[in-house]
C-alpha distance (Angstrom), angle and dihedral (degrees) to the residues before:
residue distance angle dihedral
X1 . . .
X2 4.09 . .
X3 3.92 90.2 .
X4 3.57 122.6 87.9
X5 4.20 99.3 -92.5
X6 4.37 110.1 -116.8
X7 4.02 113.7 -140.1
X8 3.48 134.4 -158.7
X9 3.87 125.9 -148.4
X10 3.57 116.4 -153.2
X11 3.75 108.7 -171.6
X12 4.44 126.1 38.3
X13 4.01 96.0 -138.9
X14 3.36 140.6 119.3
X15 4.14 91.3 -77.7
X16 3.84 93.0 50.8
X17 3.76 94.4 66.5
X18 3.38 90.1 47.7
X19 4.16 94.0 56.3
X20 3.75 84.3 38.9
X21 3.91 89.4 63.6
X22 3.86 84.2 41.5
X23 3.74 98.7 49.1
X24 3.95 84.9 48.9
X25 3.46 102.9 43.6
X26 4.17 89.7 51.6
X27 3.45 97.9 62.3
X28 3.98 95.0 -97.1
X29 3.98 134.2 119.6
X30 3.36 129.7 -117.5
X31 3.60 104.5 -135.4
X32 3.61 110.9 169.1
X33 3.68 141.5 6.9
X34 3.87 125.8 -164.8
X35 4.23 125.7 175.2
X36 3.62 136.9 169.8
X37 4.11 97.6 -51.2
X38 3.99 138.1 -1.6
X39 3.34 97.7 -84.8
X40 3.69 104.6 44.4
X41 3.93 87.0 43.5
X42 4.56 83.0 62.6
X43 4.01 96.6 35.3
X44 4.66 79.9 51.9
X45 4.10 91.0 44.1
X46 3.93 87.1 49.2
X47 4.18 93.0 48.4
X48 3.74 90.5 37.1
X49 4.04 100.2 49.0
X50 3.62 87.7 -123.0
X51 4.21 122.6 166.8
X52 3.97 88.8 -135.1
X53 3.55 148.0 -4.3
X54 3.77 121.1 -129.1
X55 3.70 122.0 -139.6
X56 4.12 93.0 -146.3
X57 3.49 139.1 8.2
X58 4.01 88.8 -108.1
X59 3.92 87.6 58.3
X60 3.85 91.4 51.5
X61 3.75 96.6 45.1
X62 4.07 90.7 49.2
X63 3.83 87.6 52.5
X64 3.95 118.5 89.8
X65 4.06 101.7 -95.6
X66 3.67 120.3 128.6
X67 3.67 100.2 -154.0
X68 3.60 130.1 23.2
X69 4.01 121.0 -161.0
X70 3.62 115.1 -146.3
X71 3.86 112.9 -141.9
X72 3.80 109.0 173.0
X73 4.07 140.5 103.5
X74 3.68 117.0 -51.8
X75 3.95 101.6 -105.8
X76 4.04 86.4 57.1
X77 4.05 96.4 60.0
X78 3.86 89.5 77.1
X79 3.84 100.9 62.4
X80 3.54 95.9 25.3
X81 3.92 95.3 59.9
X82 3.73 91.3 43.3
X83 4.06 91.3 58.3
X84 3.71 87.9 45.0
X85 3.83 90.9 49.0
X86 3.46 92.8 45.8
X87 4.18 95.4 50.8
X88 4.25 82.7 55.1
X89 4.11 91.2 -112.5
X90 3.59 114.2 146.6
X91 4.17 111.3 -123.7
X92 3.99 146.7 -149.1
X93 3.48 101.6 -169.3
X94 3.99 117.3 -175.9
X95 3.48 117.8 -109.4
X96 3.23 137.6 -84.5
X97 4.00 83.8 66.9
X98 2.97 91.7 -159.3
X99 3.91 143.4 -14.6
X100 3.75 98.5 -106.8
X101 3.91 138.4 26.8
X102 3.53 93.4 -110.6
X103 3.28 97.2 51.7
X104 3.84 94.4 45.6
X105 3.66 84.8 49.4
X106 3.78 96.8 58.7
X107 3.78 85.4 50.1
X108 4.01 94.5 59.7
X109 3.92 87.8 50.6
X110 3.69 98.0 45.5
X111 3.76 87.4 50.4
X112 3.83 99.6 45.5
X113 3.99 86.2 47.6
X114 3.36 93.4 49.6
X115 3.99 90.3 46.2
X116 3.90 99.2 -131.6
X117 3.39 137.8 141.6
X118 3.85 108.9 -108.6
X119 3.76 124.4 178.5
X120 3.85 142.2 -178.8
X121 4.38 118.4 -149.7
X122 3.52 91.4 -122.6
X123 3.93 77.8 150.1
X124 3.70 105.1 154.8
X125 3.86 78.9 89.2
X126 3.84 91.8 75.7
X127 3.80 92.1 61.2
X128 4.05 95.9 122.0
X129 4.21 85.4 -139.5
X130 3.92 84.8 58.2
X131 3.82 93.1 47.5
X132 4.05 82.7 49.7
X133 3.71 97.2 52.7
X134 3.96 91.4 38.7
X135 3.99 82.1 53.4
X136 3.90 94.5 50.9
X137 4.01 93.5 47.9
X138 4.23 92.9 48.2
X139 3.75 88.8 43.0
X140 4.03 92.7 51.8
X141 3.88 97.9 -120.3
X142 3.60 93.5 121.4
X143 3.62 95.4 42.3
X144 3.28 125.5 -141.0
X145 4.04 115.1 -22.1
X146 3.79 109.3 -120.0
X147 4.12 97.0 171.6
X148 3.11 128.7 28.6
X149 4.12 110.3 -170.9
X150 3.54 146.0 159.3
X151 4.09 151.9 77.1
X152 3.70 157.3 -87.6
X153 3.73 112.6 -144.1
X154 4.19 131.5 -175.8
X155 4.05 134.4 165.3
X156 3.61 92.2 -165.5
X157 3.92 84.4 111.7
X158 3.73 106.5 27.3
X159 3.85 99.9 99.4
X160 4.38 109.2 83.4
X161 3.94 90.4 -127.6
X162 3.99 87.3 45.5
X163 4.16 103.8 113.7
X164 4.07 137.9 165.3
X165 3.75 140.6 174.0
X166 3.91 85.8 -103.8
X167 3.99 93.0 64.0
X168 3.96 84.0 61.3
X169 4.02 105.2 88.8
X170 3.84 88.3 -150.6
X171 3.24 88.3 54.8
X172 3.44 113.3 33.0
X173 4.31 101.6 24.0
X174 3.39 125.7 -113.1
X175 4.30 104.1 -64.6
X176 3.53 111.9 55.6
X177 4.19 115.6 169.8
X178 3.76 83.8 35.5
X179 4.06 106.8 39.0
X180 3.88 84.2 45.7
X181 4.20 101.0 43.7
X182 3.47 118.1 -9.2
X183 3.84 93.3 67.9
X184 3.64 88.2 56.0
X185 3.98 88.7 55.0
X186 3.90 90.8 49.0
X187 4.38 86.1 46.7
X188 3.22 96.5 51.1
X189 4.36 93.2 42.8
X190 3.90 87.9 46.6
X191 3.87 87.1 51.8
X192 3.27 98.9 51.7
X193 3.86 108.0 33.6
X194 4.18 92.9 39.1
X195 3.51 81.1 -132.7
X196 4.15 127.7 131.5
X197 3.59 125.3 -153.9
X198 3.50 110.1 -121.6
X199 3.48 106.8 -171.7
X200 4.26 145.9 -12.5
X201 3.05 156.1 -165.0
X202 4.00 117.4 -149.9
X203 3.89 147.1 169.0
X204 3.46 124.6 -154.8
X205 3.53 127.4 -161.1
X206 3.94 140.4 -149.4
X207 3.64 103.4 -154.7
X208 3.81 99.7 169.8
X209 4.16 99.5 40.0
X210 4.17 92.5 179.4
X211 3.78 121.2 42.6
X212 3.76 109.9 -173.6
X213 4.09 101.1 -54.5
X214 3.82 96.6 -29.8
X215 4.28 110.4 90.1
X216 3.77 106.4 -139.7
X217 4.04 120.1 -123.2
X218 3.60 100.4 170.7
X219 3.71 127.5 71.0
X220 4.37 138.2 -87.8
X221 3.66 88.7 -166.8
X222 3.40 152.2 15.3
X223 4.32 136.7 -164.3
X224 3.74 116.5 -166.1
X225 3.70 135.3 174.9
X226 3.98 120.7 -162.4
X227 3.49 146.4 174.6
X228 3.88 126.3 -148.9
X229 3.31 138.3 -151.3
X230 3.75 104.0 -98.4
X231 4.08 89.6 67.5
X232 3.90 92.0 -90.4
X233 3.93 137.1 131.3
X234 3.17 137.7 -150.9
X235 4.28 149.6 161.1
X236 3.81 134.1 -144.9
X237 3.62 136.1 -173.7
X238 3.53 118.4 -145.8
X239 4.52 120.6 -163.6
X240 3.45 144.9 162.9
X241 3.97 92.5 175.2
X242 3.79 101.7 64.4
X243 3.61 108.0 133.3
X244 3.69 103.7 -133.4
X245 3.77 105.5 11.7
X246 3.49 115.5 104.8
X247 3.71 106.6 178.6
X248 4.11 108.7 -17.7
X249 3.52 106.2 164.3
X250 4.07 103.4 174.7
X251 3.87 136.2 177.4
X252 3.58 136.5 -179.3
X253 3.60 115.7 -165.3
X254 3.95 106.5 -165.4
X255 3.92 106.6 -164.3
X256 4.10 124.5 170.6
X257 3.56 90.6 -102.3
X258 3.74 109.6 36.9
X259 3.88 136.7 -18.0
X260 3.32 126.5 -122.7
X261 3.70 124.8 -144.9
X262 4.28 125.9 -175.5
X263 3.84 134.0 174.8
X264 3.55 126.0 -166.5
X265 3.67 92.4 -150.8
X266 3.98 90.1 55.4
X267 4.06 98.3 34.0
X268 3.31 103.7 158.2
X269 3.65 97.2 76.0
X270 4.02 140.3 48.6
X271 3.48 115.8 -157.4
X272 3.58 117.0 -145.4
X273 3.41 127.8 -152.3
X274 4.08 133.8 -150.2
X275 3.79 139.6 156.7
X276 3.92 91.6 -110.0
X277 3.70 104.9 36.0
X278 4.12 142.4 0.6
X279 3.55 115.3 -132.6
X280 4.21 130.0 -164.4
X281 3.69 101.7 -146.4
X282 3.77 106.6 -162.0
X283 4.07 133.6 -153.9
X284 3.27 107.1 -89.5
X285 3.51 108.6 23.8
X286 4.32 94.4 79.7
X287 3.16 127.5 108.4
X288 3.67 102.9 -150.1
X289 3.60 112.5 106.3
X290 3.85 90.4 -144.7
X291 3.93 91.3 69.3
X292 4.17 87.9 38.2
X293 3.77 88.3 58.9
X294 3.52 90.6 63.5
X295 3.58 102.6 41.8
X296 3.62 111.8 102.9
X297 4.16 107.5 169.0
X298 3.39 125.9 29.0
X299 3.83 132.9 -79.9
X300 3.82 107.8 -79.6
X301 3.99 88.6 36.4
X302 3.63 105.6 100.5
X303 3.82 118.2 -129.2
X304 4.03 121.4 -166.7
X305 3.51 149.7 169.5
X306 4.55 102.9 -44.8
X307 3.73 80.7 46.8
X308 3.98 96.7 61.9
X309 4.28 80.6 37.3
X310 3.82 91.9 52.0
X311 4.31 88.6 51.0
X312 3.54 92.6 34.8
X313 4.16 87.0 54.5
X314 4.34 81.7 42.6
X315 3.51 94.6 57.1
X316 3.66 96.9 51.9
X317 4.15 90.6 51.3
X318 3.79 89.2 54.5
X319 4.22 83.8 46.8
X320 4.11 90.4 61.6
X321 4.01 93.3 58.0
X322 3.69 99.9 28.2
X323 3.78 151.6 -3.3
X324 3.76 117.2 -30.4
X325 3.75 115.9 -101.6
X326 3.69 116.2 -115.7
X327 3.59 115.7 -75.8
X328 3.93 98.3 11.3
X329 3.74 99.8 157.4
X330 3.83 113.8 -134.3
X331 3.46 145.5 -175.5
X332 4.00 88.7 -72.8
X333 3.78 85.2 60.3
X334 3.62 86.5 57.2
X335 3.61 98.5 42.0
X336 4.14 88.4 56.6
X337 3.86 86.8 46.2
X338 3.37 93.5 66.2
X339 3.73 95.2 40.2
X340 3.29 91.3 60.0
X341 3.96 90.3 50.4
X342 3.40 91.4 47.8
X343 4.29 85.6 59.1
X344 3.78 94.0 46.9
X345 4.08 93.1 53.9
X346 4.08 87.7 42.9
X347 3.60 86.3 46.1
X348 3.87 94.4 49.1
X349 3.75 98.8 43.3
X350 4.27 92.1 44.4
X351 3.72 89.0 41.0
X352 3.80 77.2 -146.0
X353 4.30 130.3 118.6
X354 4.17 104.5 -94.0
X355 3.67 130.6 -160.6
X356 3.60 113.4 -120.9
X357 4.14 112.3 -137.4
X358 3.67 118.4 -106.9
C-alpha cells in the first residue's frame, strides 16, 4: 500500500488509546471510532483524535479503513472479528482472541479464507533486548537452552475491594491472571528460546474469593511447570496480587553457554550470564541487527512499553502490502495462546500433567 493506511478502533478503553498513539505514531489515520452506543462512540473519537465516530460496527466497516483494531472485553473478540473478516478489513484484535481454542481456531480459518492480515499485540516481542537475546539463542551463542524460568507479576487486583470487567467470567472468559498475562510470558519465552511447551502441570489459585458483592470464579494467580519439545524444563509464576509489582514480566533463559536474563520493568538491558564473568548488555551497544531494527532513540534514551506497541502496530502496516516482518505475531500466535490456557485450567482442575495441542 503507497497510501497512508485508515484504521478503525472498535472499543473506547484503556487499550484503544494506546493503539490510537500507535496508529498515529506509524504513519496511519485514525479514521473512525465506534463503542458500545452513539454517544460513547463521539465522547471515544474526541479522546482518541479520531476523524469520525461511527454509530455501529456496520457503519464503520462500510467506511474506507483498511484495518480495524478491536479493543473491547474478551467475550466480544469472537463476533466482532468475524464481521470484520467478513466485510474484507484487515484486523489487530487484542489478545486473548478469543475465550476458548475453538473459538480462536475458527478465527485463524476465517482470516486465512478471507486472506487478511490478522494480528495479536503480543508486543513485548519488539523490546530490542528481546530481539538481542532471541538473536543469541538462533545464532548458537547461548547454546542450547536447558531452563527456561521466570514470572509475570501485577497488584492491580491484590486489595479485597479491588474489582474489573475481567474478574466477570462473562465478560472476561473463564482464565483470568493467565488469559490476561501469563500467555504473554509463555509468547515472549517461546519467541525467544524457539522452544514449545509440550505439556504441564499447573495450579491456579483464587486468592481474593469475594470482590465487593460479585464472588470470584476465575483465578489471581497461577504456578506452572512445563516441559518443551527440545528436551527442556522450565517453571513460571503467574499474579495479579503482588503487592508492589506493577507489571514485572521476567525470564531467565539458562543455555550451556550463557544465560540470559530480561525484565520488562528494566528493558533496556539483558543481563548475561557465564561461569567466569556476568555481563549487563545494554540497548544500543549490540550488534545484532534484529535488536537495531527496533531501536528508535539512542542508547541512554529510555524506550518502553507504547514504543514496542507503536512497532508492533508498524509491522502489521508493512504486513497488508507485503511480506510480514519477522516476528509479527498473528492469529496463530493467538490460537496457541489459548491452547496453552486451555492446558493450564485442565491441568489445574485434574491436578494431573496435560499435553498442550500443537
Amino acid at each position: 500500500m503507497t497510501d497512508r493506511i485508515r484504521a478503525g478502533i472498535v472499543g473506547g478503553g484503556f487499550m484503544a488509546t494506546v493503539h490510537a498513539r500507535a496508529i498515529r505514531r506509524s504513519g496511519g489515520i485514525l479514521s473512525a471510532v465506534v463503542a458500545s452506543t452513539p454517544q460513547r462512540s463521539q465522547a471515544a473519537a474526541e479522546e482518541l483524535g479520531a476523524e469520525s465516530a461511527a454509530d455501529t460496527l456496520d457503519q464503520l466497516l462500510d467506511s474506507d479503513v483498511d484495518v480495524v483494531h478491536v479493543c473491547t472485553p474478551n467475550a466480544t473478540h469472537a463476533p466482532l472479528v468475524r464481521a470484520v473478516v467478513a466485510a474484507g478489513k484487515h484486523v489487530v484484535c487484542e489478545k486473548p482472541l478469543a475465550v476458548s481454542p475453538a473459538e480462536a481456531a475458527e478465527l485463524v480459518a476465517l482470516a486465512a479464507e478471507a486472506g487478511v492480515t490478522a494480528t495479536v499485540p503480543f508486543v513485548y516481542r519488539f523490546y530490542p533486548m528481546v530481539r538481542e537475546a532471541r538473536a543469541r539463542v538462533a545464532d548458537g551463542t547461548a547454546g542450547p537452552v536447558r531452563l527456561l524460568h521466570g514470572s509475570y507479576l501485577q497488584d492491580w487486583l491484590a486489595e479485597d475491594t479491588d474489582d474489573d470487567w475481567r474478574v466477570d467470567p462473562a465478560a472476561g472468559g473463564p482464565s483470568r491472571a493467565f488469559a490476561d498475562i501469563g500467555v504473554h510470558w509463555c509468547d515472549l519465552v517461546e519467541f525467544v528460546s524457539g522452544h514449545r511447551i509440550t505439556r504441564l502441570v499447573a495450579r491456579t489459585i483464587t486468592a481474593v474469593p469475594q470482590r465487593g458483592s460479585r464472588p470470584v470464579t476465575t483465578e489471581d494467580a497461577a504456578v506452572v511447570l512445563f516441559e518443551t519439545d527440545h528436551g527442556a524444563f522450565g517453571n513460571l509464576t503467574v499474579s495479579q496480587v503482588s503487592q508492589g509489582r506493577k507489571n514485572r514480566l521476567w525470564f531467565s533463559l539458562d543455555g550451556a553457554a550463557e544465560s540470559l536474563c530480561f525484565d520488562q520493568e528494566s528493558p533496556e538491558s539483558l543481563w548475561i550470564g557465564g561461569r567466569e564473568v556476568n555481563r549487563q548488555l545494554l540497548r544500543g551497544t549490540s550488534e545484532h541487527p534484529a535488536a537495531a531494527r527496533y531501536t528508535v532513540v539512542p542508547a541512554g534514551h529510555p524506550q518502553g512499553y507504547q514504543d514496542c506497541f507503536d512497532a508492533f502496530v508498524a509491522d502489521t502496516h508493512a504486513a497488508l502490502g507485503g511480506p510480514a516482518p519477522d516476528g509479527l505475531p498473528t492469529f496463530a500466535d493467538g490460537l496457541r495462546a489459548a491452547r496453552v490456557t486451555q492446558a493450564v485450567l485442565d491441568s489445574s482442575r485434574t491436578s494431573s500433567w496435560v499435553d498442550v495441542t500443537p
